[in-house]
C-alpha positions as CSV (number, residue, x, y, z in Angstrom):
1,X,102.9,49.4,95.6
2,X,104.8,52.3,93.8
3,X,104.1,54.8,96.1
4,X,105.3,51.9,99.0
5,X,108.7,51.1,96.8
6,X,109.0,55.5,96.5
7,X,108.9,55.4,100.8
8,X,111.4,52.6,101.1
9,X,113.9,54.3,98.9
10,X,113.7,57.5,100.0
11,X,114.2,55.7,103.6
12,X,116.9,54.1,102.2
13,X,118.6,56.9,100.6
14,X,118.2,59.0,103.9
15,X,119.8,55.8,105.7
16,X,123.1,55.1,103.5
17,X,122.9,59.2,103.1
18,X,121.8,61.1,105.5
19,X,124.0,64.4,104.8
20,X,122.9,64.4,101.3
21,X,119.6,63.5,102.2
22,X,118.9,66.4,104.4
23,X,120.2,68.8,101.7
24,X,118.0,68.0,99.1
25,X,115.6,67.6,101.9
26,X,116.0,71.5,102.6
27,X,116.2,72.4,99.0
28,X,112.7,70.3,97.8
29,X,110.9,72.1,100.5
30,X,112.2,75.7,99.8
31,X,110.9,75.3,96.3
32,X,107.4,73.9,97.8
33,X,107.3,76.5,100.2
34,X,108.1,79.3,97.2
35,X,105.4,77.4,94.6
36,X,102.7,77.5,97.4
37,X,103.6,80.6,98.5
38,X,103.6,82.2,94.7
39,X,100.3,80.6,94.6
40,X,99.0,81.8,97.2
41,X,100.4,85.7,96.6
42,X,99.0,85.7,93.0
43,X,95.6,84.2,94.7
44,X,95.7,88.1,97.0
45,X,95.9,90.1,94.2
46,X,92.7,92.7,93.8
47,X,91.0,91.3,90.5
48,X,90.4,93.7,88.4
49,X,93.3,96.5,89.5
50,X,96.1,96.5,87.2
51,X,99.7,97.4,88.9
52,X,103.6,96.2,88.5
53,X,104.5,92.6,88.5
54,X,106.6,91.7,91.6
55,X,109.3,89.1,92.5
56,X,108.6,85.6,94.3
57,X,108.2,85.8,98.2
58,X,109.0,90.0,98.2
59,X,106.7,91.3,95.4
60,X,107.2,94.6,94.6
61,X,109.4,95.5,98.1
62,X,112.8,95.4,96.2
63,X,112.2,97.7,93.3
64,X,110.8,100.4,96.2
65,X,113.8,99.8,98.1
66,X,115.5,103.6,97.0
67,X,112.9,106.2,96.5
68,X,109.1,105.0,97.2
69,X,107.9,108.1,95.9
70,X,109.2,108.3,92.7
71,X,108.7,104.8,91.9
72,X,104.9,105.3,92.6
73,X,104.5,108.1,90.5
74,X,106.8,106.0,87.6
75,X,104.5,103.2,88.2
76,X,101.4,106.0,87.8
77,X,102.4,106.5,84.2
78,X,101.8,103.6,83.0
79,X,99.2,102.0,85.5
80,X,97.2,104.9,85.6
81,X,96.2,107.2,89.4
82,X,94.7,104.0,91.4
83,X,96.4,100.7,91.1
84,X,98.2,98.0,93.5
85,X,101.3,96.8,94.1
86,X,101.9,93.8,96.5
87,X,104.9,93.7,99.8
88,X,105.1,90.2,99.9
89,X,101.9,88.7,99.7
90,X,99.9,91.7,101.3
91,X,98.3,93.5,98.1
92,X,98.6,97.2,98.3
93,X,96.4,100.0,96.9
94,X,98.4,103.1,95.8
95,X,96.4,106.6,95.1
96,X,98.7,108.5,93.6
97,X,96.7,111.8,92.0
98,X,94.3,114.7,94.2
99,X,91.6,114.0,92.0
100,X,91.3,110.2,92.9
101,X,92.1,110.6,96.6
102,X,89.5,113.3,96.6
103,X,87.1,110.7,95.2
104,X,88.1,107.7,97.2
105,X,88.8,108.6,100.5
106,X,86.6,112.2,100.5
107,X,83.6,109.9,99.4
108,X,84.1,107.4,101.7
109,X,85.7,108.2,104.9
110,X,83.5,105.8,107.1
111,X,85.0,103.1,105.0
112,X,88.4,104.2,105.2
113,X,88.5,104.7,108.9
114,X,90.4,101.6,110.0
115,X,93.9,100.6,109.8
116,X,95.7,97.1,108.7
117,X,97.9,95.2,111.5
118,X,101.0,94.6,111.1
119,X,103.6,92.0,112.7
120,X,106.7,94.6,114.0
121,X,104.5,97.7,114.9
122,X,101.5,95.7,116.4
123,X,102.1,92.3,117.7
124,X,105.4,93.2,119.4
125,X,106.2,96.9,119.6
126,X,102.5,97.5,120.6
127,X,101.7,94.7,122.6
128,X,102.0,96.5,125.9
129,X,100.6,100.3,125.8
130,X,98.9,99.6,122.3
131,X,98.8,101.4,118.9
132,X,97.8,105.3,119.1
133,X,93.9,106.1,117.4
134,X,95.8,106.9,113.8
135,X,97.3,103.1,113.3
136,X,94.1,101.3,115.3
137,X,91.7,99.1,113.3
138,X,88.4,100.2,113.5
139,X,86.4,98.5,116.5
140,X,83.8,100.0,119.2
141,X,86.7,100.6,121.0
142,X,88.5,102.7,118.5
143,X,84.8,104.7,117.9
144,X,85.2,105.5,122.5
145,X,89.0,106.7,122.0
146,X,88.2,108.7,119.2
147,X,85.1,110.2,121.0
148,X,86.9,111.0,123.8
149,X,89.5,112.7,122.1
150,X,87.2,114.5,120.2
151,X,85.9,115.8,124.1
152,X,89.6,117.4,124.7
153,X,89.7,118.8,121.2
154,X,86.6,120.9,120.8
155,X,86.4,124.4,120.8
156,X,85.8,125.5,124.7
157,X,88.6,122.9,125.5
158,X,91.0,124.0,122.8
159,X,90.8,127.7,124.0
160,X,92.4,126.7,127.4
161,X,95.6,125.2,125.3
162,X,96.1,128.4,123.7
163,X,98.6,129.9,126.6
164,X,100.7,127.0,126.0
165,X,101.1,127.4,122.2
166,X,102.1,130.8,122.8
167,X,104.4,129.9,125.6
168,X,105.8,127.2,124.1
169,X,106.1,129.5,120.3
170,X,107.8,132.4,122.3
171,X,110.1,129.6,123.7
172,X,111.8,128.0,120.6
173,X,112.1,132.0,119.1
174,X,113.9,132.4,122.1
175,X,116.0,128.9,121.9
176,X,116.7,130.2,118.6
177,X,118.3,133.0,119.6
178,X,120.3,131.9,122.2
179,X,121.9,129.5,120.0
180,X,122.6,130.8,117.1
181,X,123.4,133.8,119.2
182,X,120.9,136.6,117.4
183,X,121.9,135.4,114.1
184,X,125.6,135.5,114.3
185,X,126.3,132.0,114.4
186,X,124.7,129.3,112.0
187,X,122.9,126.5,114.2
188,X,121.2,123.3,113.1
189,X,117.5,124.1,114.3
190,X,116.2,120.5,114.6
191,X,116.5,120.3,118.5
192,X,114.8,123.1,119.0
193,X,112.0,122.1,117.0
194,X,111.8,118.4,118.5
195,X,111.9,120.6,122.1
196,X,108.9,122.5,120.7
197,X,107.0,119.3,119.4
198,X,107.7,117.5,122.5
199,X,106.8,120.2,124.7
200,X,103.7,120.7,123.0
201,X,102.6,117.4,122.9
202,X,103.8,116.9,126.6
203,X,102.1,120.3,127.9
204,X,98.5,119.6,125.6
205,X,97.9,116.1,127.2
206,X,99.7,115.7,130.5
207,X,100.4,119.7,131.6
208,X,104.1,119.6,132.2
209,X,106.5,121.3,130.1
210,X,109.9,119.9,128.3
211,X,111.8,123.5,129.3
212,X,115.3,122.2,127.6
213,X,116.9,120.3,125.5
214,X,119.6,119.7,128.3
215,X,116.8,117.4,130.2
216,X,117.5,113.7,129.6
217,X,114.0,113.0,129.3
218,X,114.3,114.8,125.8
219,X,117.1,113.0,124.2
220,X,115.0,109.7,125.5
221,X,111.6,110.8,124.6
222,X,113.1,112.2,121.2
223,X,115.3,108.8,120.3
224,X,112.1,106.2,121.2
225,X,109.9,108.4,119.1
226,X,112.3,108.9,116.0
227,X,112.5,105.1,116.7
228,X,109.0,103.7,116.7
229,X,107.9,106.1,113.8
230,X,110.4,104.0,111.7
231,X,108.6,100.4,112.8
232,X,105.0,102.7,110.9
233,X,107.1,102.9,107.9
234,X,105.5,101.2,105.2
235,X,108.5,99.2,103.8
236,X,110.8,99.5,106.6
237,X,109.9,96.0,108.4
238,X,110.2,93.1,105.9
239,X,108.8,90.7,107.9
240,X,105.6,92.4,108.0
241,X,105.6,90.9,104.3
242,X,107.8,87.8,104.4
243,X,106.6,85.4,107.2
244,X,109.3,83.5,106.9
245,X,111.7,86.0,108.1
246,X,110.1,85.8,111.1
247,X,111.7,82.7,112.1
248,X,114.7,84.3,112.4
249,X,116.2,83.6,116.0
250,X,118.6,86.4,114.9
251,X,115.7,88.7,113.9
252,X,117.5,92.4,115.1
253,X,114.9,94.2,114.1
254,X,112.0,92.2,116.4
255,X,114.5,92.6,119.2
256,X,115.1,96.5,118.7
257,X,111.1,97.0,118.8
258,X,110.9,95.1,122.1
259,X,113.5,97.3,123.4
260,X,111.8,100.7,122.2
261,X,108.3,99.2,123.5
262,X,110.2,98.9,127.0
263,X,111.9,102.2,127.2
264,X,108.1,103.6,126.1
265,X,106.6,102.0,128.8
266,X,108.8,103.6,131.3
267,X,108.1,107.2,130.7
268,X,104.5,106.5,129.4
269,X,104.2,105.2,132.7
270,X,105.7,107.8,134.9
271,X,103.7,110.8,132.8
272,X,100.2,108.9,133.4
273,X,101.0,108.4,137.4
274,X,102.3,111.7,137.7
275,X,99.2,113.6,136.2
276,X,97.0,110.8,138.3
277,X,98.5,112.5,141.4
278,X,98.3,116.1,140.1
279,X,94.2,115.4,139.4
280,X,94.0,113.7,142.8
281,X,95.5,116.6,144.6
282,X,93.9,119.1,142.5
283,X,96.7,120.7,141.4
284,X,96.8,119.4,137.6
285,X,96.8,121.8,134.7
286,X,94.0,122.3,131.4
287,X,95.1,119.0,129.4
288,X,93.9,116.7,127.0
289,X,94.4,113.3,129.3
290,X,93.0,115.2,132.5
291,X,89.8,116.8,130.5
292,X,89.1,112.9,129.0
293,X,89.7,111.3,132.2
294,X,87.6,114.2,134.4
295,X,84.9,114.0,131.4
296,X,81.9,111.7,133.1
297,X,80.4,110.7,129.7
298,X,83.8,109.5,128.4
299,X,83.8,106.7,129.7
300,X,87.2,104.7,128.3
301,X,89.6,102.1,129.8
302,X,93.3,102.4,131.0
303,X,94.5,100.9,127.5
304,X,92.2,103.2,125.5
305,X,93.4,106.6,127.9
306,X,96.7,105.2,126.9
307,X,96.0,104.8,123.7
308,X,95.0,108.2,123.2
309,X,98.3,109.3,125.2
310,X,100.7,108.2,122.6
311,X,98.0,109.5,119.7
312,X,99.3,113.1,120.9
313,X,102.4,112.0,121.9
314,X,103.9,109.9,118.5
315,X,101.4,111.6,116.3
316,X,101.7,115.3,117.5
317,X,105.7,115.2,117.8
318,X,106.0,113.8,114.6
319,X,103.4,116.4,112.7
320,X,105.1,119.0,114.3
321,X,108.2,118.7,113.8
322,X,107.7,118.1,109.9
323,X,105.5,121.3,109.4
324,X,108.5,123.4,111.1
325,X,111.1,121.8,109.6
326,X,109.5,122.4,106.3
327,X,108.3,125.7,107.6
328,X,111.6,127.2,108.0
329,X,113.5,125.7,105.5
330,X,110.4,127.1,103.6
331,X,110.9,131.2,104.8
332,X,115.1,130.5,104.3
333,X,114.5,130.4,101.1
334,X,111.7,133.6,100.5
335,X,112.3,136.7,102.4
336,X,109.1,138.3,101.0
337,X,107.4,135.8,102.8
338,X,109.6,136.4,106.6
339,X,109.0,140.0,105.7
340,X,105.3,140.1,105.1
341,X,104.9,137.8,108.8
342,X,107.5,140.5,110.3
343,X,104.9,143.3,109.6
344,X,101.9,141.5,110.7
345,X,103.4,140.2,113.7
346,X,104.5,143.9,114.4
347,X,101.3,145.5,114.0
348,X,99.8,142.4,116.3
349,X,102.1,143.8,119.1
350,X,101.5,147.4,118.5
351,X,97.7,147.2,119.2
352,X,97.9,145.3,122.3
């Protein structure tokens, strides 16, 4: 009976009321949804691990929001090398000392193979040419991609590359000096560097060259690139964490990794069909895609050849472009060092 008379009045309440009703409505279930929820992101945590206590529905996202890195290593000193932290209700193991990641991931790199899903970077920005080997879970279709990269990248193969690292090496020395005009003038060397990564990664697994910077393919390539690396980042997509933002019909950021995913598609595309008509014609150059696709006991699907495409393409270009950008901000600073590579690269020369 008292649960009968509670339903009548709320019926009646939602009859004489209905603005007021629907308020409360709203704000009854926000709390529900944040108790359950609490519940449930207190039921993920690791037992055991210690780490920081987070906020409701976020966890530990908003105190990461400035500087990651440092926060970790504040968080290190008084939750010790290994501990967790939790983005939204996803729990979060952070190694944060060489002796520990030695131990854990050195120890047990089987275990440690495979990769967690998430919403922005795999159900939507992926969901057409799929996720490179790097940010795959592990699968017997991950173990085929990997093998067959692993058939492009061994020694014999590797040796045919070498002409276009040294092409391509001789190329941004000369970009350099064009210019910044021998030295004279003070030039931002970033696009050089992103022509070298690109061309690299273009050259090692399709055979064709990015020659200039001019080309519109670059500034394309280059923007999609810079673009998706930022739907990997860690804390960069809150509703990998927070479902609920998900809902969104506004949602920006779901909508700019649909876009990205289509402008990939288009010169992922037009690479793969170009070097298909190059190997049909017989006219294709020492690559990674030709060698696994040519390689009879690799034998891997159209999503896992793609898959391996954007492993060289998103993961070379940005590897790259970070070792030369610290590289020469690195010999900037310590002529010793410019002058010690100056002499060997002279002697180098002088033999040959």
């Amino acid at each position: 009976m008292a649960i009968e008379s509670l339903i009548q009045s709320i019926l009646a309440e939602a009859m004489s009321n209905p603005v007021r009703f629907s308020g409360l409505s709203i704000i009854v279930s926000f709390i529900g949804y944040i108790l359950i929820n609490e519940y449930t992101r207190k039921a993920t945590r690791i037992p055991g691990l210690g780490g920081p206590a987070g906020l409701p529905l976020i966890g530990n996202i908003w105190q990461m929001r400035k500087n990651a890195a440092e926060t970790y290593r504040q968080w290190a000193r008084s939750n010790g090398s290994v501990y967790q932290i939790q983005l939204g209700n996803i729990p979060i193991v952070v190694v944060n000392s060489a002796a520990a990641a030695r131990s854990l991931f050195g120890q047990n790199a089987q275990a440690m193979s495979s990769r967690p899903e998430f919403y922005t970077f795999h159900k939507i920005l992926s969901d057409t040419a799929g996720t490179t080997i790097g940010t795959s879970p592990y699968s017997d279709s991950f173990k085929h991609r990997r093998k067959g990269a692993a058939s492009a990248l061994n020694k014999p193969s590797i040796a045919t590359y070498i002409p276009h690292l040294d092409l391509e090496s001789k190329t941004f020395i000369s970009d350099l000096l064009k210019y910044g005009k021998a030295g004279s003038v003070a030039v931002d060397p970033m696009p050089m560097i992103q022509r070298l990564s690109l061309s690299l990664a273009l050259t090692l697994n399709w055979g064709v060259r990015m020659e200039s910077k001019e080309d519109p393919l670059f500034s394309e390539t280059t923007h999609v690139e810079e673009e998706v690396s930022r739907f990997r980042s860690t804390t960069g997509n809150l509703q990998d964490y927070i479902p609920l933002l998900r809902l969104n019909p506004f949602n920006f950021g779901s909508k700019k990794a649909r876009e990205m995913r289509s402008r990939r598609d288009v010169y992922l595309k037009q690479l793969n069909r170009d070097l298909d008509a190059r190997i049909e014609k017989g006219t294709h150059k020492p690559c990674i895609q030709a060698n696994v696709i040519l390689d009879k006991e690799t034998k891997l699907n159209k999503e896992e050849l793609t898959s391996i495409s954007l492993t060289m393409l998103s993961g070379g270009h940005d590897t790259i472009t970070t070792l030369l950008q610290w590289s020469i901000a690195l010999l900037s600073q310590r002529p010793d060092i410019q002058k010690k590579a100056w002499a060997e690269i002279s002697e180098l020369y002088s033999a040959e």
